[in-house]
PDB file of N, CA, C and O in Angstrom:
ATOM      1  N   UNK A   1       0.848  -1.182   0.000  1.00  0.00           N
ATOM      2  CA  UNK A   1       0.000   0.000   0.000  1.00  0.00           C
ATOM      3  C   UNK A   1       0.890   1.240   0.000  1.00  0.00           C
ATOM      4  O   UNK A   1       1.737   1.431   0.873  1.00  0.00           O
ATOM      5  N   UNK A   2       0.670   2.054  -0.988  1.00  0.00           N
ATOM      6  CA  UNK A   2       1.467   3.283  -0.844  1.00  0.00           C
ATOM      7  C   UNK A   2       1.067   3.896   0.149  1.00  0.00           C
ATOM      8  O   UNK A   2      -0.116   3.752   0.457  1.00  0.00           O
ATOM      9  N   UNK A   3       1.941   4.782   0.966  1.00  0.00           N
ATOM     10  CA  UNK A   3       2.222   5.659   2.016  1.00  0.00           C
ATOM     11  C   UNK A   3       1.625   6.770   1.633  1.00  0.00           C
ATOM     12  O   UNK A   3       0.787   7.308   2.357  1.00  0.00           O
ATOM     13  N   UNK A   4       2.019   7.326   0.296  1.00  0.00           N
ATOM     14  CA  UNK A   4       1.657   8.691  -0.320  1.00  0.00           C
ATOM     15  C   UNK A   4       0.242   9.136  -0.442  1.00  0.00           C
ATOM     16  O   UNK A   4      -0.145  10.286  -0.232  1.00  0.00           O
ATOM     17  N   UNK A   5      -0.281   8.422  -0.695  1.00  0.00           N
ATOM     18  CA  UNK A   5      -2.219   8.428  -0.764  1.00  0.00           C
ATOM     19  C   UNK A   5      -3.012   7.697   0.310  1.00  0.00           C
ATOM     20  O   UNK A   5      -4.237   7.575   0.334  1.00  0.00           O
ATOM     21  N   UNK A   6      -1.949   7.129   1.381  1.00  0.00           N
ATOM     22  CA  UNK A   6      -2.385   6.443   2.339  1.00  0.00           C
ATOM     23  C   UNK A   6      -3.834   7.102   3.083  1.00  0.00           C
ATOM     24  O   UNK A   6      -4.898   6.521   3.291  1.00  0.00           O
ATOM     25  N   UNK A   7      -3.527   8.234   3.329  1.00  0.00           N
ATOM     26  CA  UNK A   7      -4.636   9.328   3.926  1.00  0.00           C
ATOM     27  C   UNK A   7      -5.679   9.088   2.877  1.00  0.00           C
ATOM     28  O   UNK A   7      -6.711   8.574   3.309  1.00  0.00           O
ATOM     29  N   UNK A   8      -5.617   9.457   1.045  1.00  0.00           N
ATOM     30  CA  UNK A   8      -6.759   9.313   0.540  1.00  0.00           C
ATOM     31  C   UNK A   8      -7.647   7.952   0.568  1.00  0.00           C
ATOM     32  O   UNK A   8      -8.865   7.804   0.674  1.00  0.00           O
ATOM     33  N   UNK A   9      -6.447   6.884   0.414  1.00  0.00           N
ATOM     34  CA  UNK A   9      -7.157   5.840   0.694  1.00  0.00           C
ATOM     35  C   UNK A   9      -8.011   5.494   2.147  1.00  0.00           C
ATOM     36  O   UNK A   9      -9.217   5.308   1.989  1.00  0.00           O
ATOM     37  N   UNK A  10      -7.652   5.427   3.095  1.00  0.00           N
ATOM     38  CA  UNK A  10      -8.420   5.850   4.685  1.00  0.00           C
ATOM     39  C   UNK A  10      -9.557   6.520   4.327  1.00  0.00           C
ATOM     40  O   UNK A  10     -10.601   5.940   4.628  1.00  0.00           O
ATOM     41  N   UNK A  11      -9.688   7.893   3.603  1.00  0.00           N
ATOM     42  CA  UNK A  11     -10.555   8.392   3.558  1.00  0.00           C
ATOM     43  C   UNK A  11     -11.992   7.881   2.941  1.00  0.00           C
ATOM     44  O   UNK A  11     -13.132   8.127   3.336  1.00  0.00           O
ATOM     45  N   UNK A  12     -11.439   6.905   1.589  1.00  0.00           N
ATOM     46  CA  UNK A  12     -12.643   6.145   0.580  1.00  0.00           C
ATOM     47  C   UNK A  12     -13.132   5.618   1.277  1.00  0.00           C
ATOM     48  O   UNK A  12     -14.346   5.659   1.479  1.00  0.00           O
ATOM     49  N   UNK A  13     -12.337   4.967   1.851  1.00  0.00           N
ATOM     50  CA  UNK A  13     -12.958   3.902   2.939  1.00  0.00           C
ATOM     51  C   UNK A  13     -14.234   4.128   3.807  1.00  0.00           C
ATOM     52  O   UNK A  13     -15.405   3.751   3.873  1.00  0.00           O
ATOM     53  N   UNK A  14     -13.240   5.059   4.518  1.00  0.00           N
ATOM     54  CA  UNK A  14     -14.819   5.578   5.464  1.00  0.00           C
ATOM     55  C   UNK A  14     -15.566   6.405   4.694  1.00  0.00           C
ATOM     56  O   UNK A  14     -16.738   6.274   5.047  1.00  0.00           O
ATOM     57  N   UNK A  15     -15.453   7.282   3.718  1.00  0.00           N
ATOM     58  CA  UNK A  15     -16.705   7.367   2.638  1.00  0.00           C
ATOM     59  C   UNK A  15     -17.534   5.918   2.558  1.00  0.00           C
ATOM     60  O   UNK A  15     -18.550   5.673   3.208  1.00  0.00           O
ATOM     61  N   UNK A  16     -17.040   5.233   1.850  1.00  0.00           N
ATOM     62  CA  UNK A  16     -17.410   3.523   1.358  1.00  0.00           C
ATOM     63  C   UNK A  16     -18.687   3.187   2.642  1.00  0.00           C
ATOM     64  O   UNK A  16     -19.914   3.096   2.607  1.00  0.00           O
ATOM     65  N   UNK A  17     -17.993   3.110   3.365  1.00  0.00           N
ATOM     66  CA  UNK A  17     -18.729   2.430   5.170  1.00  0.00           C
ATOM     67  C   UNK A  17     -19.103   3.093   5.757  1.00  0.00           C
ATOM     68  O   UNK A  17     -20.071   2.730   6.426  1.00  0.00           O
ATOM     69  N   UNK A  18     -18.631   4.434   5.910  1.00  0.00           N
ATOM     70  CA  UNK A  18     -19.684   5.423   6.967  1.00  0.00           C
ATOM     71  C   UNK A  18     -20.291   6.178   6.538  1.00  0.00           C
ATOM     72  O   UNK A  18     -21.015   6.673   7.401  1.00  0.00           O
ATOM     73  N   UNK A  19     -20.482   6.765   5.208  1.00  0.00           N
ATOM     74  CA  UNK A  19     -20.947   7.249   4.377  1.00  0.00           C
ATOM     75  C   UNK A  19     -21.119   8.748   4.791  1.00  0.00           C
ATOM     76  O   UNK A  19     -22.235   9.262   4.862  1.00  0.00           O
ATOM     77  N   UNK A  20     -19.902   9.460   5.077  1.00  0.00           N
ATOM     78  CA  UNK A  20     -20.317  11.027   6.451  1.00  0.00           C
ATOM     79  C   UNK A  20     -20.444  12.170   5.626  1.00  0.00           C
ATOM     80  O   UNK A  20     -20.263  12.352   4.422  1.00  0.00           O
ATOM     81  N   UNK A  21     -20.791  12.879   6.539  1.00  0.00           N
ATOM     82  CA  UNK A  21     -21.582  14.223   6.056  1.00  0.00           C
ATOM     83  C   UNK A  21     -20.145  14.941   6.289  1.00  0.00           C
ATOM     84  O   UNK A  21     -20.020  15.975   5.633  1.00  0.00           O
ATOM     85  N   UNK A  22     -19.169  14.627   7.004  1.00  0.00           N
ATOM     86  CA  UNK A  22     -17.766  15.888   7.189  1.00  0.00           C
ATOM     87  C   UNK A  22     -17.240  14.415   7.120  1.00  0.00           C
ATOM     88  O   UNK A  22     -17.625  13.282   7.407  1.00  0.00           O
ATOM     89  N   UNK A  23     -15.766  15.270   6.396  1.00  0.00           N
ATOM     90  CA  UNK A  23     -14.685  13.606   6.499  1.00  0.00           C
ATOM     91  C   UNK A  23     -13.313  14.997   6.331  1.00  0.00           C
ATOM     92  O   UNK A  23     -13.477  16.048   5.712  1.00  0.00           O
ATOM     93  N   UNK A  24     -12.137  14.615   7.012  1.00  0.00           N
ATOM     94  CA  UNK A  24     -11.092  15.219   7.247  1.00  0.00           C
ATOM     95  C   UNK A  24     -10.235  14.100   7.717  1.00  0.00           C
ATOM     96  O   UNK A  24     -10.448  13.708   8.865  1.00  0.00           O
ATOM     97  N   UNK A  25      -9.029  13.352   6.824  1.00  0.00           N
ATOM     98  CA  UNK A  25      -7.861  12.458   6.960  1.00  0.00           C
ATOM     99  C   UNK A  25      -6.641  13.027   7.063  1.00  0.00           C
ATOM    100  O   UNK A  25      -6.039  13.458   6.080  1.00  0.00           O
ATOM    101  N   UNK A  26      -6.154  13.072   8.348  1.00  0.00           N
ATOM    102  CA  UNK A  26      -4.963  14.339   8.035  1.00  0.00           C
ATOM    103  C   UNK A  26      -3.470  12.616   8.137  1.00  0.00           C
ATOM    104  O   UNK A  26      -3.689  11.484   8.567  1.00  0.00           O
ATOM    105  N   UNK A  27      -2.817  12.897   7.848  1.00  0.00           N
ATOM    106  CA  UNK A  27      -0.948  12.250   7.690  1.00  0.00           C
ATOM    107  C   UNK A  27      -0.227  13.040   8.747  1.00  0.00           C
ATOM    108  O   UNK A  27       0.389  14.021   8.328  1.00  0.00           O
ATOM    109  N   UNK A  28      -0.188  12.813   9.961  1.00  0.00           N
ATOM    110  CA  UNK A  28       0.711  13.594  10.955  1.00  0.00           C
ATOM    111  C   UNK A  28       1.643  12.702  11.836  1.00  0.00           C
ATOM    112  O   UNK A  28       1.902  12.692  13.040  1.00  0.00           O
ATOM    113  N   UNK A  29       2.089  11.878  10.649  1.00  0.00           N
ATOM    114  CA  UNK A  29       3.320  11.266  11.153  1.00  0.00           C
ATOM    115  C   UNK A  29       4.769  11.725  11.225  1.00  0.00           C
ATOM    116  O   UNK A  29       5.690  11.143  11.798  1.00  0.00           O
ATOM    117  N   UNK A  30       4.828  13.284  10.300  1.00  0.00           N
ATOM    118  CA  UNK A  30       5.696  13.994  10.886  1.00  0.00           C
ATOM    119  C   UNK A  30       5.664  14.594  12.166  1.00  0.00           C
ATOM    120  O   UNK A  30       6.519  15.242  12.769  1.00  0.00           O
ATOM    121  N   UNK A  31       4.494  14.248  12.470  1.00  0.00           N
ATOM    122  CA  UNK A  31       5.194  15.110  14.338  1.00  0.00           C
ATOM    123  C   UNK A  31       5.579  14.069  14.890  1.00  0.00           C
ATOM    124  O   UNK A  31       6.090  14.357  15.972  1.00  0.00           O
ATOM    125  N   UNK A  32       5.595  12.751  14.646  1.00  0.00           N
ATOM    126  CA  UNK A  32       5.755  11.790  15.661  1.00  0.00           C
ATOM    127  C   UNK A  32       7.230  11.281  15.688  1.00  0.00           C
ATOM    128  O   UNK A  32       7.628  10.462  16.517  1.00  0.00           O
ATOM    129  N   UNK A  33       8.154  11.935  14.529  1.00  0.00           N
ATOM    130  CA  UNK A  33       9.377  11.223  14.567  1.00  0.00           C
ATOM    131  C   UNK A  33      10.143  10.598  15.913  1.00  0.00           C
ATOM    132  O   UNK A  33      10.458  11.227  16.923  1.00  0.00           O
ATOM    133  N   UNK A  34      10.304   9.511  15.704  1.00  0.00           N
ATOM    134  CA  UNK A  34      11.600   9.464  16.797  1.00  0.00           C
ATOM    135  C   UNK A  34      10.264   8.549  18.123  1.00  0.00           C
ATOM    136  O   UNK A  34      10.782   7.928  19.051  1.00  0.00           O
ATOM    137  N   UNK A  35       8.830   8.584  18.045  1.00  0.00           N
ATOM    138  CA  UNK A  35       8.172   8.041  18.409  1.00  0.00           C
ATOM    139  C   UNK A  35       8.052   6.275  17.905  1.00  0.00           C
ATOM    140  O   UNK A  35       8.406   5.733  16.858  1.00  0.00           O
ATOM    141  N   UNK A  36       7.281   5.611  19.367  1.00  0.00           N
ATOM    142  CA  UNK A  36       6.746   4.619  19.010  1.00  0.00           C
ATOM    143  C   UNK A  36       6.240   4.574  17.794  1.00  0.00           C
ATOM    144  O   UNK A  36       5.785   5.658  17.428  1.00  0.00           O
ATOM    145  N   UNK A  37       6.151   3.666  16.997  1.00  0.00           N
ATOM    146  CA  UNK A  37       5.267   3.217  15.880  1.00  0.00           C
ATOM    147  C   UNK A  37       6.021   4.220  14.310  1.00  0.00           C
ATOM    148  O   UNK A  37       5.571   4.190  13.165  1.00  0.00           O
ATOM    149  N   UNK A  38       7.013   4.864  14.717  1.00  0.00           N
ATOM    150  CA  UNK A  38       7.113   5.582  13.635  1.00  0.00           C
ATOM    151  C   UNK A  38       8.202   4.878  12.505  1.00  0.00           C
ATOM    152  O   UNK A  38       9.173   4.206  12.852  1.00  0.00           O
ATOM    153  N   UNK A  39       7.890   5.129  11.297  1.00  0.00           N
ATOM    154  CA  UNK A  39       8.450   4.510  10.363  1.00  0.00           C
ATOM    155  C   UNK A  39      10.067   5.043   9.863  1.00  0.00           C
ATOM    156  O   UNK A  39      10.958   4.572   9.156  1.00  0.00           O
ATOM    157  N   UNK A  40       9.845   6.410  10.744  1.00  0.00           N
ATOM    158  CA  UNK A  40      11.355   7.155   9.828  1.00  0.00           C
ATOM    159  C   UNK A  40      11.265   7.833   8.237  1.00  0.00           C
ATOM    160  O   UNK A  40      12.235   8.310   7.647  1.00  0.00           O
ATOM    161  N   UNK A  41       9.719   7.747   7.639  1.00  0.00           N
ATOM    162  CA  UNK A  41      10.023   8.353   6.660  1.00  0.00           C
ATOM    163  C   UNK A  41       9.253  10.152   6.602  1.00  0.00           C
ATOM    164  O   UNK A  41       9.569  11.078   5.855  1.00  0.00           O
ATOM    165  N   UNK A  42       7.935  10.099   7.953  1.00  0.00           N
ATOM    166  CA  UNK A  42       7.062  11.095   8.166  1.00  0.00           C
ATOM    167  C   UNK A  42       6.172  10.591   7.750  1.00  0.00           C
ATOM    168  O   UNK A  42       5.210  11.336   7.938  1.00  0.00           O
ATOM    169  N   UNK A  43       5.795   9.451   7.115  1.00  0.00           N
ATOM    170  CA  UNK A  43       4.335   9.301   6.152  1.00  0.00           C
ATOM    171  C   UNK A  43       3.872   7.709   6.902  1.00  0.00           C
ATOM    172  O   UNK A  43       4.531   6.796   7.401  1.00  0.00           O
ATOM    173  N   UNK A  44       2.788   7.883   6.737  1.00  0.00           N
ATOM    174  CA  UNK A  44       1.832   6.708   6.921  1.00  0.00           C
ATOM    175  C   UNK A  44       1.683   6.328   7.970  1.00  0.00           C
ATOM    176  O   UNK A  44       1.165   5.224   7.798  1.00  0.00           O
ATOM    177  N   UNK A  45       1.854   6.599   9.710  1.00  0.00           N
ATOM    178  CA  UNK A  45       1.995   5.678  10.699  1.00  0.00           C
ATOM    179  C   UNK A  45       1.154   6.453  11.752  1.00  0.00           C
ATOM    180  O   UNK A  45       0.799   5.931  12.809  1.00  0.00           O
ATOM    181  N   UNK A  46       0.899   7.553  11.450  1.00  0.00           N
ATOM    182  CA  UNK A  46       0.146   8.424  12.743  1.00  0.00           C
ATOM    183  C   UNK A  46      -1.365   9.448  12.002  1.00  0.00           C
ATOM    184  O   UNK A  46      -1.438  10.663  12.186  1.00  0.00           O
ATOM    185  N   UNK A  47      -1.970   9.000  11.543  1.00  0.00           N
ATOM    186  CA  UNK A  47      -3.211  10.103  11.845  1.00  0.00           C
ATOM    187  C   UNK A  47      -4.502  10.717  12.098  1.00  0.00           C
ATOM    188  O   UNK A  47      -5.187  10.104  12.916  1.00  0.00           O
ATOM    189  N   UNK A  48      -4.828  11.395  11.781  1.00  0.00           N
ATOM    190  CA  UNK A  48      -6.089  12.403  12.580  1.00  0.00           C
ATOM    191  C   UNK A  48      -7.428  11.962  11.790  1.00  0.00           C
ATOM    192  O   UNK A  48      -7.355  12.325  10.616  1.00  0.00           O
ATOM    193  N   UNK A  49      -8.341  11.448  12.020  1.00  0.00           N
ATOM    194  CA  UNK A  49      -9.804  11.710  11.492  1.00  0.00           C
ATOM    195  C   UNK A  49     -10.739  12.432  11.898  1.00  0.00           C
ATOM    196  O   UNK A  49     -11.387  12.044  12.870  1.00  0.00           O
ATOM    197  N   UNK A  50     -10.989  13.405  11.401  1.00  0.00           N
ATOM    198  CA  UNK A  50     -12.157  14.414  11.585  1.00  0.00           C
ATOM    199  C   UNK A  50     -13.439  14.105  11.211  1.00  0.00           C
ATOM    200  O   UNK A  50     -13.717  14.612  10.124  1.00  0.00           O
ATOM    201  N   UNK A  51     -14.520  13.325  11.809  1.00  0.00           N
ATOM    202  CA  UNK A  51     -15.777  12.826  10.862  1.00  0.00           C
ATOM    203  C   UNK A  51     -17.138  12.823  11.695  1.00  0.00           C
ATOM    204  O   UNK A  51     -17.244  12.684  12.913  1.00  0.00           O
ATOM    205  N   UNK A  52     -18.170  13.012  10.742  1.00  0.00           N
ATOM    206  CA  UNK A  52     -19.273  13.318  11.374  1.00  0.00           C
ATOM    207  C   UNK A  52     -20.038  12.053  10.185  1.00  0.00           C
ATOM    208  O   UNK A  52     -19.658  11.828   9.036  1.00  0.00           O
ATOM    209  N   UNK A  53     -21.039  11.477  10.831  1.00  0.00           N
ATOM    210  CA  UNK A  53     -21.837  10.623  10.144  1.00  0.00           C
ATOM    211  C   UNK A  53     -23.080  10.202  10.659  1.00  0.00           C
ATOM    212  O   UNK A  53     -23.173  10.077  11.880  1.00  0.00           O
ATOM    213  N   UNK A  54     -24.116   9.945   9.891  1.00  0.00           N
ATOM    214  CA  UNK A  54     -25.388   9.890  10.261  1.00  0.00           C
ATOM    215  C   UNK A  54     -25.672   8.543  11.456  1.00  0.00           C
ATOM    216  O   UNK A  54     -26.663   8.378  12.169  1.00  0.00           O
ATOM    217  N   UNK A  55     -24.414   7.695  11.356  1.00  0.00           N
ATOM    218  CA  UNK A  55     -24.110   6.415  11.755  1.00  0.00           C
ATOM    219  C   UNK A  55     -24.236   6.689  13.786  1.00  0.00           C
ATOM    220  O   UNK A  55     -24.904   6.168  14.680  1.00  0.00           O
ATOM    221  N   UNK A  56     -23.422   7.532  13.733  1.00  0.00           N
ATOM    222  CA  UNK A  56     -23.071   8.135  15.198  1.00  0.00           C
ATOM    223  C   UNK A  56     -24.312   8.863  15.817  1.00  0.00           C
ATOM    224  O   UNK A  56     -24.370   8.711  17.038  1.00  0.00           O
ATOM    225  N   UNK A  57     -25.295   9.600  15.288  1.00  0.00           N
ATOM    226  CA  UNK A  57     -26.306   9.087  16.178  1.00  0.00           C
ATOM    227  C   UNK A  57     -27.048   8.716  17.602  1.00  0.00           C
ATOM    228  O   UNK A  57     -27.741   7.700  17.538  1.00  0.00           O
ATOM    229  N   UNK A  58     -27.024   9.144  18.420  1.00  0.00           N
ATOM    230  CA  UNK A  58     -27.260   8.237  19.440  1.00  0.00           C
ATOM    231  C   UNK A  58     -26.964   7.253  19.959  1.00  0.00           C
ATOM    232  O   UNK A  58     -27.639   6.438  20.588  1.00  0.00           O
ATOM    233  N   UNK A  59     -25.005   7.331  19.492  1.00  0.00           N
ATOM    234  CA  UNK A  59     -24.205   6.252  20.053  1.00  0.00           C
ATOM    235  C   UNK A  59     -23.543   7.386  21.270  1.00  0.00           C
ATOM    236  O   UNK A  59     -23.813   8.563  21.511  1.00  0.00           O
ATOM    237  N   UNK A  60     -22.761   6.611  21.759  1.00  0.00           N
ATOM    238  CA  UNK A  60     -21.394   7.119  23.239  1.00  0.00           C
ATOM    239  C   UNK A  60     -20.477   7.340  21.564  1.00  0.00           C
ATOM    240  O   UNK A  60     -20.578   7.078  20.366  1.00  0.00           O
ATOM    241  N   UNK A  61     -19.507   8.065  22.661  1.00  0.00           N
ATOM    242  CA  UNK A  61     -17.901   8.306  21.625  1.00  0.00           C
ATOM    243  C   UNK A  61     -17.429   7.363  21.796  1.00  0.00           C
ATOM    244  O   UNK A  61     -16.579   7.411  20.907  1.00  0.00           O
ATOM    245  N   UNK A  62     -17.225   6.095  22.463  1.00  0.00           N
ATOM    246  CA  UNK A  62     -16.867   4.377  22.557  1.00  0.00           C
ATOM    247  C   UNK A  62     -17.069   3.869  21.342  1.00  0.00           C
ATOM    248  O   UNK A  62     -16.256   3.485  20.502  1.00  0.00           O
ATOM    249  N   UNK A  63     -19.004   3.929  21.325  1.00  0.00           N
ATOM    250  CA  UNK A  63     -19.567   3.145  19.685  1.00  0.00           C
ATOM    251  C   UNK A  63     -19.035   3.670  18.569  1.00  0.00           C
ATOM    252  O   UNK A  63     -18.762   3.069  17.530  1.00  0.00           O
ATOM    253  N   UNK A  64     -18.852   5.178  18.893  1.00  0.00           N
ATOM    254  CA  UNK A  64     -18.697   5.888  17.334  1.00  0.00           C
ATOM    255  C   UNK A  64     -17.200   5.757  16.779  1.00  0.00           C
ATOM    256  O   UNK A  64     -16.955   5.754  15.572  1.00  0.00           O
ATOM    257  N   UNK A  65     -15.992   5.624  18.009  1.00  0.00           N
ATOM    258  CA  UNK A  65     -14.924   4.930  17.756  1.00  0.00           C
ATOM    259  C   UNK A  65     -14.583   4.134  16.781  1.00  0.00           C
ATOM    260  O   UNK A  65     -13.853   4.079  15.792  1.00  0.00           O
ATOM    261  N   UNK A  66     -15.655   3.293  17.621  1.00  0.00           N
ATOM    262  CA  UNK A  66     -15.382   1.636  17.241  1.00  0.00           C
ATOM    263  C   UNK A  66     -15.353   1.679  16.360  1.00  0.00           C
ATOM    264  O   UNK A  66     -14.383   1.244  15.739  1.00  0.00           O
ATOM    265  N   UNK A  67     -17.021   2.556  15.423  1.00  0.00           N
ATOM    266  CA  UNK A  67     -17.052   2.052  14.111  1.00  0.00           C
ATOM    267  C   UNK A  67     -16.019   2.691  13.432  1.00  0.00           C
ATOM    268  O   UNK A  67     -15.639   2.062  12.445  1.00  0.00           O
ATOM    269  N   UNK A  68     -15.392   3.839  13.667  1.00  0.00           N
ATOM    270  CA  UNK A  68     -14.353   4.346  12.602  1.00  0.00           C
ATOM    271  C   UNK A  68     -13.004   2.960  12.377  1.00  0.00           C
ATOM    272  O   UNK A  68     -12.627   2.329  11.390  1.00  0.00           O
ATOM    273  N   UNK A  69     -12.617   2.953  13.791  1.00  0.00           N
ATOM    274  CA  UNK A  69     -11.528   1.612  13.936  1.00  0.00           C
ATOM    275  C   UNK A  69     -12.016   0.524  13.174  1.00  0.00           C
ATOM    276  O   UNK A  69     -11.112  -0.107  12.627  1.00  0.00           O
ATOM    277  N   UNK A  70     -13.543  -0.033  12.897  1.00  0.00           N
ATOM    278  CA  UNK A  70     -13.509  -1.202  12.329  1.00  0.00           C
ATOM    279  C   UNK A  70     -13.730  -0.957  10.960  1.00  0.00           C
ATOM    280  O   UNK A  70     -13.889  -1.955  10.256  1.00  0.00           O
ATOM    281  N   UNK A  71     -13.773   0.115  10.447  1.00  0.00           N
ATOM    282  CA  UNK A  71     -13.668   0.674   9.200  1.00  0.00           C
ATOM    283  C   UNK A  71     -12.215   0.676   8.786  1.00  0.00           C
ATOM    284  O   UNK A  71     -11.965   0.204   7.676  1.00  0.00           O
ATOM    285  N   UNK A  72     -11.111   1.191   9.603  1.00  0.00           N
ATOM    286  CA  UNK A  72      -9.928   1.216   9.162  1.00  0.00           C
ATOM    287  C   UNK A  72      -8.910  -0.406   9.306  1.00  0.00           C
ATOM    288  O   UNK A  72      -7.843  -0.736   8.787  1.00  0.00           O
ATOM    289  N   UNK A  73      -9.585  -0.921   9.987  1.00  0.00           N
ATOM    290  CA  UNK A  73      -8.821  -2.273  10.361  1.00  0.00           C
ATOM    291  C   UNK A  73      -8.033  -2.659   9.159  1.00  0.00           C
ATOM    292  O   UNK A  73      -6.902  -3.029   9.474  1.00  0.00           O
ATOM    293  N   UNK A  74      -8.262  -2.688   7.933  1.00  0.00           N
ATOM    294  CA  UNK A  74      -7.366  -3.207   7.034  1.00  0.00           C
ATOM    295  C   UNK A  74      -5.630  -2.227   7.199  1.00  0.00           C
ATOM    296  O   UNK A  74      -4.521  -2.743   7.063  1.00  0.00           O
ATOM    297  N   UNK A  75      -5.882  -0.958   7.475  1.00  0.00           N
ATOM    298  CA  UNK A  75      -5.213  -0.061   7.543  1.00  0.00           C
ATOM    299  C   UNK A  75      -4.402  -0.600   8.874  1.00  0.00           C
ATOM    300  O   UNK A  75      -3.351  -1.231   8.764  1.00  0.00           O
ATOM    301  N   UNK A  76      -4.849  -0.364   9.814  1.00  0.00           N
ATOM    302  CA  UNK A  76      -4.296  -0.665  11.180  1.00  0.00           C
ATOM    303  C   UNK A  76      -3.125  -2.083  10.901  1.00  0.00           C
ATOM    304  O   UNK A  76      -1.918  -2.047  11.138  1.00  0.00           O
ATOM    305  N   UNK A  77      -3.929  -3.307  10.323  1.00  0.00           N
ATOM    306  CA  UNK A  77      -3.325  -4.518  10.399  1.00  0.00           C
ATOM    307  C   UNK A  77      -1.679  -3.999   9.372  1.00  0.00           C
ATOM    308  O   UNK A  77      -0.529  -4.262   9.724  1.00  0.00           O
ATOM    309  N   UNK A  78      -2.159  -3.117   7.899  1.00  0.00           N
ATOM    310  CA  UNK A  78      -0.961  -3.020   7.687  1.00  0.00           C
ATOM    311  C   UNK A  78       0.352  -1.847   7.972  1.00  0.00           C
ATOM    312  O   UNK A  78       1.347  -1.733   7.256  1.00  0.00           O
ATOM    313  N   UNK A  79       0.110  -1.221   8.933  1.00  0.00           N
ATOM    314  CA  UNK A  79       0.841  -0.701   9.540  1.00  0.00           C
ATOM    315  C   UNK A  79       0.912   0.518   9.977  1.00  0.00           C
ATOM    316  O   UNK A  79       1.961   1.083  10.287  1.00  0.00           O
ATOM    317  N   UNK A  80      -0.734   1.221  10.051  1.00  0.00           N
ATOM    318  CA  UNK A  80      -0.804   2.699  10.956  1.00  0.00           C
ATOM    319  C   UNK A  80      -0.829   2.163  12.092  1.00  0.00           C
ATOM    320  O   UNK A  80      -1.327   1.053  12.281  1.00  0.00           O
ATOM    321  N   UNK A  81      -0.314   2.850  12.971  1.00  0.00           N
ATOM    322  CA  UNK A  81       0.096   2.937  14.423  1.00  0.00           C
ATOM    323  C   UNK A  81      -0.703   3.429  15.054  1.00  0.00           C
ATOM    324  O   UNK A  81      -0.896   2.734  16.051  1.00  0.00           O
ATOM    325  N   UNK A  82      -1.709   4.841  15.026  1.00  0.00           N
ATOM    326  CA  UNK A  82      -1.527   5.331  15.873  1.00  0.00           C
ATOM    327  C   UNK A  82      -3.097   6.432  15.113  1.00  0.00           C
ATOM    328  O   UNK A  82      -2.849   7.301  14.278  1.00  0.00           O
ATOM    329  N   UNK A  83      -4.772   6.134  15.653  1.00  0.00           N
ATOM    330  CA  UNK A  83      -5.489   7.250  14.992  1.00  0.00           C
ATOM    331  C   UNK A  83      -6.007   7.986  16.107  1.00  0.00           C
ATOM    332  O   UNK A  83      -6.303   7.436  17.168  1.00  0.00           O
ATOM    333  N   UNK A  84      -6.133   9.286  15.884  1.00  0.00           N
ATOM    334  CA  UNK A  84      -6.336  10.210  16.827  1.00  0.00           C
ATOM    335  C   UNK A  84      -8.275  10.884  16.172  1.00  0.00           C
ATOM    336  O   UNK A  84      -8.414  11.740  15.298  1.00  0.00           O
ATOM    337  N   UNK A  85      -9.198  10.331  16.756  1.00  0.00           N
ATOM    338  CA  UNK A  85     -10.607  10.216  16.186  1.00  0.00           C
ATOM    339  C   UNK A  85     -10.971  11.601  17.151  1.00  0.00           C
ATOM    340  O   UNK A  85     -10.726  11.939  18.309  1.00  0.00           O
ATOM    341  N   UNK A  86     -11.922  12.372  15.625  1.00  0.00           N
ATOM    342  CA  UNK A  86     -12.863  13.289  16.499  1.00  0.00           C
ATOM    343  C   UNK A  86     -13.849  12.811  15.836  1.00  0.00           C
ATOM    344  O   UNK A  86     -13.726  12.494  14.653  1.00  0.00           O
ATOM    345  N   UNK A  87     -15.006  12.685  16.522  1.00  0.00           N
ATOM    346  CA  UNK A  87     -16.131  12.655  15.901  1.00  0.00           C
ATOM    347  C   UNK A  87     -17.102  13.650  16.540  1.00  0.00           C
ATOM    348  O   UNK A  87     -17.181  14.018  17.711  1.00  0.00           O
ATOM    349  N   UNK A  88     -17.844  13.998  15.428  1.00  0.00           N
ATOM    350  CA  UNK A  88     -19.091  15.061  15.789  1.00  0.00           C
ATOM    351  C   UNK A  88     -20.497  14.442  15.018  1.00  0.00           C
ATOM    352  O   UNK A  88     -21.570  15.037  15.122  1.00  0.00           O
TER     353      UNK A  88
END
């Protein structure tokens, strides 16, 4: 999986499955250098989702987690480290 579009790809995804009304995939594995999980190149291992979806609802921020995490799981297994979730 390329690193370089890693963020766009994350993003289809949860388009694909959560289908949201706000979606924001940020790559902020340059701040993490020199951190756990980091790869050494700045790209692919640390980032931010900004998302709002009709899904979340009348869940806790636990449920609405979850579902972003089980949306990204393919991602996670191959080697992001580290997502930092807002949901609204």
């Amino acid at each position: 999986m390329s690193t370089s579009s890693l963020a766009d790809q994350m993003a289809a995804r949860l388009q694909a499955v959560l289908q949201p009304t706000e979606l924001e995939v940020l790559d902020e594995s340059w701040q993490h250098a020199g951190h756990a999980g980091a790869n050494g190149t700045g790209f692919g291992t640390h980032f931010r989702v900004r998302i709002a979806a009709p899904q979340f609802a009348g869940k806790t921020r636990v449920a609405r987690h979850r579902l972003v995490y089980d949306a990204l799981q393919i991602f996670i297994d191959q080697g992001v480290h580290a997502l930092a979730i807002e949901t609204r």
